[in-house]
C-alpha positions, 0 to 999 in steps of 0.5 A, a space after each residue: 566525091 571520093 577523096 576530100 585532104 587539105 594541107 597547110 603550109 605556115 607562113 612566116 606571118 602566122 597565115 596558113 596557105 590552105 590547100 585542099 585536094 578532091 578527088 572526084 568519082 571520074 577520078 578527077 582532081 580538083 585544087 584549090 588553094 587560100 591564104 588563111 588567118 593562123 586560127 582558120 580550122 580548115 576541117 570546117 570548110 572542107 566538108 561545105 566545100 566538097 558538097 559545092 563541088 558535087 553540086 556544081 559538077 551535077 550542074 555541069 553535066 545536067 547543062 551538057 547532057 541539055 545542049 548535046 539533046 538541043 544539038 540533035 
């Protein structure tokens, strides 16, 4: 991963919508984006959350690379 930002956008209810920003080493731009509690520390997800999106982008290729090789 080479890039892991979120932004919070308050709401007027005290809710933060949360967004968080990766930026892959393809130079891939992955967004996702959650309503939160006003008390929600996003600098304690987004580390969990960028781990995930490595795992499941190795995933992804290992299947890919498997079907191509299945394709023949």
């Amino acid at each position: 991963m080479k890039s892991a930002n979120f932004a919070l956008d308050p709401q007027a209810d005290g809710r933060n919508w949360v967004t968080y920003t990766f930026v892959t080493d393809a130079n891939d731009t992955i967004i996702q984006q959650s309503l939160q509690p006003g008390n929600f520390d996003p600098s304690t997800t987004i580390a969990a959350l960028s781990a995930q999106i490595d795992a499941d982008l190795v995933t992804a290729e290992i299947a890919a690379n498997v079907e191509e090789i299945a394709s023949g």
